[in-house]
C-alpha positions as CSV (number, residue, x, y, z in Angstrom):
1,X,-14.6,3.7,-18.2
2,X,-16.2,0.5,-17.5
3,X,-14.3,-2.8,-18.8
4,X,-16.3,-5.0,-20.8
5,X,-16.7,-8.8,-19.7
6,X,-12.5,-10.4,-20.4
7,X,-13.4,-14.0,-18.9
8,X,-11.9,-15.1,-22.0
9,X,-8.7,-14.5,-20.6
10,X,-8.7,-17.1,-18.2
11,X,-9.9,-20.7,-17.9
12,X,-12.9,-20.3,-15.6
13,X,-15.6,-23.2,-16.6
14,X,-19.5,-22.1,-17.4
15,X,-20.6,-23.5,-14.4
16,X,-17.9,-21.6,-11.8
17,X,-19.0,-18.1,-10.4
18,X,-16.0,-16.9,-8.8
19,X,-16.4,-13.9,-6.6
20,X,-13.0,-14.2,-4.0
21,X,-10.6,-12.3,-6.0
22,X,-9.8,-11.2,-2.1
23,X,-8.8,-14.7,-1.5
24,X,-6.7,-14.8,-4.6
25,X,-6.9,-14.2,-8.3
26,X,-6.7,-16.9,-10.8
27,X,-3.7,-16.3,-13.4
28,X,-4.3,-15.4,-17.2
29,X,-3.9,-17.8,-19.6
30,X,-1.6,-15.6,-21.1
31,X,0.5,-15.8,-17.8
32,X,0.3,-19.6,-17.8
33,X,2.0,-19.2,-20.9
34,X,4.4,-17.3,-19.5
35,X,4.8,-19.4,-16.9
36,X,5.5,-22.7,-18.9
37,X,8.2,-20.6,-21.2
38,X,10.1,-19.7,-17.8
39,X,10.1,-23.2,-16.5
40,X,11.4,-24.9,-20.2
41,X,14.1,-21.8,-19.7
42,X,15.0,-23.5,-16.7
43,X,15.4,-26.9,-17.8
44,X,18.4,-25.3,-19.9
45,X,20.5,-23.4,-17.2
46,X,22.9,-22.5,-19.6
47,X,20.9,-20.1,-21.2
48,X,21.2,-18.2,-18.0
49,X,23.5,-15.3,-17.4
50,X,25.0,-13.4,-14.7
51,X,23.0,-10.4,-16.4
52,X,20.0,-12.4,-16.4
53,X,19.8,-12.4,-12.1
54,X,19.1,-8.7,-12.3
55,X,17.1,-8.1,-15.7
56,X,14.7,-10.9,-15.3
57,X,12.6,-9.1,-12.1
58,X,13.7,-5.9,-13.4
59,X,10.0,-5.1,-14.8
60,X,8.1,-6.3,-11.7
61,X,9.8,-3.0,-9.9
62,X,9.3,-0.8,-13.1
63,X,5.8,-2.0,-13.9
64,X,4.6,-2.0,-10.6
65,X,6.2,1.7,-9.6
66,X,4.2,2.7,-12.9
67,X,1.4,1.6,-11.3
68,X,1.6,3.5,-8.1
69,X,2.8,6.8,-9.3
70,X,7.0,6.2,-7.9
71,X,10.4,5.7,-8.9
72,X,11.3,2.2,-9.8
73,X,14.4,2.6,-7.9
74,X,11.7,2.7,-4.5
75,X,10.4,-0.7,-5.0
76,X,11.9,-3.8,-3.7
77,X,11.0,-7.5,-3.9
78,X,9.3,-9.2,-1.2
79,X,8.3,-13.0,-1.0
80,X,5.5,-12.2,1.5
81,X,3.5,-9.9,3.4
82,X,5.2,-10.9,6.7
83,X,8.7,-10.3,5.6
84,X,8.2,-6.6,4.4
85,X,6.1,-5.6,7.7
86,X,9.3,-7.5,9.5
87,X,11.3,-5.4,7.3
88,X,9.5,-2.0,8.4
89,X,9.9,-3.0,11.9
90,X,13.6,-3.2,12.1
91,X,13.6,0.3,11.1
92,X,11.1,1.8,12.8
93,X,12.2,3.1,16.4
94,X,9.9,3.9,19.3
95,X,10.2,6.2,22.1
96,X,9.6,3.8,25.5
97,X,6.0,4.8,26.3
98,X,4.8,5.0,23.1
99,X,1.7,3.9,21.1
100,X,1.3,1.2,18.1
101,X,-1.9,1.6,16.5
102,X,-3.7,-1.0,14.9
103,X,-7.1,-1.9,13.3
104,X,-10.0,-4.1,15.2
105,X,-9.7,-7.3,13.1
106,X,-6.3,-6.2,11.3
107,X,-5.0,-9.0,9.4
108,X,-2.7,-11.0,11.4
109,X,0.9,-10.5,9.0
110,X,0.2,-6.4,9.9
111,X,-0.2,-7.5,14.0
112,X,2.1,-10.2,15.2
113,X,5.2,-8.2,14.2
114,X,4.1,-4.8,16.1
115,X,3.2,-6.6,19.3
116,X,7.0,-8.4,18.9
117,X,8.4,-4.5,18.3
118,X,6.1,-3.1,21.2
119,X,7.8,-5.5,23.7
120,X,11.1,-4.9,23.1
121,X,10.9,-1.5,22.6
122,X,8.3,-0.8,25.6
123,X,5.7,0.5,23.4
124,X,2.6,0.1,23.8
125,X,-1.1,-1.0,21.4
126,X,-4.1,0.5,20.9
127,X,-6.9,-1.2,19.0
128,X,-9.1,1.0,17.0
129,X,-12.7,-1.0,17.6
130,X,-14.4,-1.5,14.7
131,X,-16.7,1.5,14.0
132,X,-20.6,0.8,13.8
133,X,-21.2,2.2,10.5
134,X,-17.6,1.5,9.2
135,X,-16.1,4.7,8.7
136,X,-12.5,3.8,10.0
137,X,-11.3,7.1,8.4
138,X,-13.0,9.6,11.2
139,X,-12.3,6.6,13.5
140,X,-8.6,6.6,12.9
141,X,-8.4,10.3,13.0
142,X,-10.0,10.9,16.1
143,X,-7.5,8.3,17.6
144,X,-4.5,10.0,16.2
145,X,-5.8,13.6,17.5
146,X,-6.2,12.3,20.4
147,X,-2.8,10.6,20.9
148,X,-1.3,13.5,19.6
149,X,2.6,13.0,19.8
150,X,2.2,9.6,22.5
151,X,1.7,8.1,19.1
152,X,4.7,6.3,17.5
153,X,3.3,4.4,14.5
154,X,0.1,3.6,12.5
155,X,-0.2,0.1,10.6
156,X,-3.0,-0.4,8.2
157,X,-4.4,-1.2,5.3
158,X,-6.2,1.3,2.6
159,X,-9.3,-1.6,2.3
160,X,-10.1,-3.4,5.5
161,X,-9.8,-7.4,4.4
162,X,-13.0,-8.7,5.9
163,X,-15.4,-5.8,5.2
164,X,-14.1,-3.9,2.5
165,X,-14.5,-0.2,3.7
166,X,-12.6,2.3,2.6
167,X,-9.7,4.5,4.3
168,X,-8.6,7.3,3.3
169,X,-5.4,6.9,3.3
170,X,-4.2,10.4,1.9
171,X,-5.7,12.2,5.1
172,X,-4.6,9.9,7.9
173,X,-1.1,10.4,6.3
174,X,-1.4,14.0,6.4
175,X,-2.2,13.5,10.5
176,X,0.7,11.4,11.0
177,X,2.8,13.3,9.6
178,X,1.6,16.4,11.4
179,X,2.3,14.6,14.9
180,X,5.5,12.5,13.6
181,X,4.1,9.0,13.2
182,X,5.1,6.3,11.4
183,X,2.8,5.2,8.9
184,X,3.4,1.3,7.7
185,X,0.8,0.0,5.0
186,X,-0.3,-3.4,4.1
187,X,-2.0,-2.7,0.2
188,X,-2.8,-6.1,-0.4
189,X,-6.5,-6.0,-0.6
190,X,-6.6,-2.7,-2.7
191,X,-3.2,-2.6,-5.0
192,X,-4.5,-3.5,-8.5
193,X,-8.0,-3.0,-7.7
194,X,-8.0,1.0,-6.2
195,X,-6.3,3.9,-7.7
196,X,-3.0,4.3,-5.3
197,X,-0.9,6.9,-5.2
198,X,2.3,6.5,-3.1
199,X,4.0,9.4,-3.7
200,X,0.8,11.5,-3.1
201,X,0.6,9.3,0.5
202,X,4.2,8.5,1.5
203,X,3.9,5.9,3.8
204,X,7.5,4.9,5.4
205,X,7.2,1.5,4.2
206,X,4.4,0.0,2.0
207,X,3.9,-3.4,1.3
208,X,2.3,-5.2,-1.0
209,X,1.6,-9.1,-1.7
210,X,1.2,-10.0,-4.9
211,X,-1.6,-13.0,-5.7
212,X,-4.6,-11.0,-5.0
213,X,-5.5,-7.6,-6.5
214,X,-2.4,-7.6,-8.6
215,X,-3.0,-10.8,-10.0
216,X,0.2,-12.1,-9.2
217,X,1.7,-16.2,-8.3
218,X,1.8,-17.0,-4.5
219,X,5.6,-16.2,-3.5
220,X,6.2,-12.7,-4.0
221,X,5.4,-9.4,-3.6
222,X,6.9,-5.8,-3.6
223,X,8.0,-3.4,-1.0
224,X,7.7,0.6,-1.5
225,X,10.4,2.4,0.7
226,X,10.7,6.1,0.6
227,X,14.0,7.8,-0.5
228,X,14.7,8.8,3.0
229,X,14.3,4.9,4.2
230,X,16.4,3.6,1.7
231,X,19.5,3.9,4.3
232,X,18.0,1.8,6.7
233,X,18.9,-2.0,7.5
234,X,17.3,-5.0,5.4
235,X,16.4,-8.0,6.9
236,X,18.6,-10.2,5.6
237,X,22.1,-9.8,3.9
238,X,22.1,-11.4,0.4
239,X,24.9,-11.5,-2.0
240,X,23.0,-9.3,-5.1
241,X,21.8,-6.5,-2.7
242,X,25.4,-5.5,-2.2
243,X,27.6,-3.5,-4.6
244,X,29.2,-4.6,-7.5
245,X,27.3,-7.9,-7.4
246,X,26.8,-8.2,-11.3
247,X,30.4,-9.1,-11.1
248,X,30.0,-12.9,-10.2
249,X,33.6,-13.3,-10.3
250,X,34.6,-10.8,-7.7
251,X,31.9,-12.2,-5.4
252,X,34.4,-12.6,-2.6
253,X,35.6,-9.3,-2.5
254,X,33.3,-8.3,0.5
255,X,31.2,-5.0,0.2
256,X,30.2,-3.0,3.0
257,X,27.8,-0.6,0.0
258,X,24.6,-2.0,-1.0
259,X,22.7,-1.3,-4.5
260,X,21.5,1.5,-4.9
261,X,17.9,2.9,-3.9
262,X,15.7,0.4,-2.0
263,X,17.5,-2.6,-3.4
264,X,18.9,-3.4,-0.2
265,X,15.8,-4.6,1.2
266,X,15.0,-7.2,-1.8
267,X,15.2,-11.0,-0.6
268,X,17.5,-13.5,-1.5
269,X,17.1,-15.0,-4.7
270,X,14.5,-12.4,-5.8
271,X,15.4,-13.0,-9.3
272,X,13.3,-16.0,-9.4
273,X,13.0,-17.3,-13.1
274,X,10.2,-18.7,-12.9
275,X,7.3,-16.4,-10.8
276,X,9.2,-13.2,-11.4
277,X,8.0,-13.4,-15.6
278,X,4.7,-14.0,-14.4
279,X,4.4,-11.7,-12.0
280,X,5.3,-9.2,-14.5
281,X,2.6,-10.1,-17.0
282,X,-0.1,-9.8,-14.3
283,X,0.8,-6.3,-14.1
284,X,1.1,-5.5,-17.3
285,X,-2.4,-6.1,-18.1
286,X,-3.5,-4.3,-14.9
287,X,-2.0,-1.5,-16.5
288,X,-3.3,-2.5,-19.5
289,X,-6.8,-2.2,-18.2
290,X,-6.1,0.7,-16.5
291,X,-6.5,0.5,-12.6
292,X,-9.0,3.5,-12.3
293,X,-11.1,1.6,-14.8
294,X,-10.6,-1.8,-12.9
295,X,-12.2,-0.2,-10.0
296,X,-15.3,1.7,-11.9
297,X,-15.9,-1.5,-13.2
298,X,-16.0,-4.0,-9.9
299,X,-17.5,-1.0,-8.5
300,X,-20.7,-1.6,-11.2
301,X,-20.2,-5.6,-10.5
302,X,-20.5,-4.6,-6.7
303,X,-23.6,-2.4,-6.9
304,X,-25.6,-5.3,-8.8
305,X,-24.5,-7.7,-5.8
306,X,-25.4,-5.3,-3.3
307,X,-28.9,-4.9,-4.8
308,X,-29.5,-8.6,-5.2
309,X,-28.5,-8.7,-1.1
310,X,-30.6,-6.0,0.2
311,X,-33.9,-7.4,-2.0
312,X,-33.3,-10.8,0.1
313,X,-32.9,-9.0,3.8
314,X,-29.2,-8.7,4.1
315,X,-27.5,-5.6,4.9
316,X,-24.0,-4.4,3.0
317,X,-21.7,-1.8,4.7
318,X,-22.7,1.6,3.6
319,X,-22.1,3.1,0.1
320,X,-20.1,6.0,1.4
321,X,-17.6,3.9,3.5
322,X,-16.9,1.0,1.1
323,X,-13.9,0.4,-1.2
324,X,-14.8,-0.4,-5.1
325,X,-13.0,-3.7,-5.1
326,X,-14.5,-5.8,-1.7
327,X,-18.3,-5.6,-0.4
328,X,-18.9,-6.7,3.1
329,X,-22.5,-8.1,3.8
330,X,-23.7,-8.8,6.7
331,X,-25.2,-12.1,7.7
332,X,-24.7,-12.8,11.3
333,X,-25.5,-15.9,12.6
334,X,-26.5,-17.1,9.1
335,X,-23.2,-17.5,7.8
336,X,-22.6,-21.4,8.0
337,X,-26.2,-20.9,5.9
338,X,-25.3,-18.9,3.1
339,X,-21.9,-20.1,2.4
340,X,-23.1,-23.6,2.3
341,X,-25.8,-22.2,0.2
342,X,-23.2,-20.5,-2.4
343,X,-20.7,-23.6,-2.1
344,X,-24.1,-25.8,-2.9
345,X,-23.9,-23.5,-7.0
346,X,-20.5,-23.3,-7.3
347,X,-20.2,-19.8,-6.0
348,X,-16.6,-18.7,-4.3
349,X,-17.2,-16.1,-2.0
350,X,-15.4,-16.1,1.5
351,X,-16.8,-15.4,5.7
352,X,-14.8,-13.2,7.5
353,X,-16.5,-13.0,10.8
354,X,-19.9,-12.3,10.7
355,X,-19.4,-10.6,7.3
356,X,-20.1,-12.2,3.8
357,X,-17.1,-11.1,1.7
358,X,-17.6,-10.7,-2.1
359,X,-14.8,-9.5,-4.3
360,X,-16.1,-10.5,-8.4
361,X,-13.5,-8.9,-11.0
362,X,-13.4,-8.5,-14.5
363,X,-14.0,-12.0,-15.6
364,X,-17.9,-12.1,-13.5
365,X,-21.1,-12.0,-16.4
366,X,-24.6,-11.8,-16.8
367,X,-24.6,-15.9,-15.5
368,X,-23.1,-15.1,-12.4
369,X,-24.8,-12.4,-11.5
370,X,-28.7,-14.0,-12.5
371,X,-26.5,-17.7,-9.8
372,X,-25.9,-15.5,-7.4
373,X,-29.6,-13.6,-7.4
374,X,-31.2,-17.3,-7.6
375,X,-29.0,-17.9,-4.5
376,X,-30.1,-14.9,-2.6
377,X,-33.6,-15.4,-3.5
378,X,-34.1,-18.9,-1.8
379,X,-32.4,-17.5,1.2
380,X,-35.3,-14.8,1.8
């Protein structure tokens, strides 16, 4: 089902065309709401309880393992990107001699840490190049045939942040786990916006930041880890990941046993009672749109833009290889042109590479669309 026009939602002015959900999406006004009710609650600490530390991000793990088709017991609280892929890596163990793959132009939190693991476990990296037509899935594939068992873990996205195409993530999983790799995703530019399935995938870890696609504050984030992960080590020991830590007076009578399920690997102070409400709403009217239609819709929204591109000269990825959510234009050495072009009518839209990146949502209409073919036009 395609979503009607819901700009009313948020406070974007007439004259502001904002196509870089990919950068980051703006919060509802009903979440600003939200928002300044969490912050007057904190102006009275009082009000507070020792319950309160557990209850208050409670829905951010049920709502969002609603959303990806788990157990909310799987989900833990992240406050970044970086710190779930660091969490991944200190319990993923490589064979000496064996192979880290990674993505041509992977974004940087899902790199630094592997090339920190392959040293000190004497692996090794392989870059998949960035395939001429964009279809990473038979890229990745071929790789992982190839590599056969030499292969110790795969880290990628399901939307590639700077082009948008597509991977299918449900057959490169069925590869790695044919040969016994590790499979470590980064959802970040396709949670909230593309149908995901985890327990359909089953990824080792999964990780997902929060103030993109699932229209989330800046700060936090959640972490999927698979039943048979959930022993592993976090990485860092906080007081309320350990057992019994709902008694606040027996604090100091040490635990060795954590929470249960994947609470071990929340951060410190993930109760945050402030961006943990917020966070909570954003989901809940992802879900309230439903995420399948979400991505029909910017799929539509995508389709127009693509149009409006090609009549000027430029060329998108293909169709076939392209996620709903993010369209990746080319515009090679006219970049510094057309950005400066967009900026010039108030149009956000973001260069990666050589790549124009567009990413409208729900809140783009008839206006921007007629901006951003007036745009296009003087560019021919």
């Amino acid at each position: 089902m395609t979503i009607s026009c819901q700009r009313h939602l948020f406070d974007i002015p007439s004259d502001i065309c904002y196509l870089n959900a990919s950068y980051m999406t703006p919060l509802t006004l009903k979440q600003a709401e939200v928002g300044e009710a969490a912050l007057k609650r904190c102006m009275q600490p009082w009000t507070v309880s020792p319950q309160d530390f557990f209850d208050t991000v409670q829905p951010v793990k049920d709502l969002s393992a609603r959303m990806f088709g788990v157990n909310p017991e799987d989900m833990a609280v992240i406050p970044s990107v970086s710190y779930g892929i660091a969490s991944a890596a200190k319990n993923i163990k490589l064979e000496a001699g064996q192979k880290i793959i990674l993505l041509e132009h992977q974004f940087p939190s899902n790199v630094y840490e592997w090339r920190d693991l392959a040293e000190a476990q004497e692996a090794s990296i392989i870059t998949v190049p960035t395939p001429e037509n964009h279809d990473w899935t038979s890229a990745i594939l071929e790789v992982l045939a190839e590599e056969g068992e030499a292969a110790g873990l795969l880290a990628l996205a399901n939307v590639h942040w700077s082009s948008g195409a597509l991977f299918d993530l449900k057959a490169i999983s069925v590869e790695c786990r044919k040969n016994g790799v590790s499979l470590v995703l980064d959802l970040t530019q396709s949670a909230g916006a593309v149908p995901i399935n985890l327990s359909e995938i089953d990824p080792d870890f999964a990780v997902i930041g929060s103030y993109k696609w699932m229209m989330g504050p800046y700060s936090m984030g959640v972490m999927y880890v698979p039943p048979r992960n959930q022993q592993g080590r976090p990485l860092e020991q906080n007081w309320i990941a350990r057992k019994d830590s709902e008694n606040f007076s027996q604090l100091v009578d040490y635990k060795d046993g954590y929470q249960p399920g994947a609470t071990r690997f929340d951060m410190g102070e993930k109760s945050n009672f402030i961006l943990s409400p917020v966070y909570a709403e954003g989901i809940r009217q992802l879900l309230e749109w439903g995420v399948e239609n979400i991505a029909t819709s910017i799929d539509a929204l995508n389709m127009k833009l693509a149009a409006i591109c090609v009549a000027a000269g430029f060329e998108p990825i293909e169709t076939a290889y392209r996620s709903p959510n993010i369209l990746g234009v080319h515009v090679g050495k006219r970049a510094d042109e057309v950005l400066g072009k967009l900026k010039e009518n108030n149009i956000s839209a973001g260069i990666r590479g050589d790549m124009l990146r567009l990413a409208p949502h729900l809140w783009v209409n008839e206006n921007d669309l007629d901006r951003f073919e007036s745009v296009f036009k003087s560019l021919k």
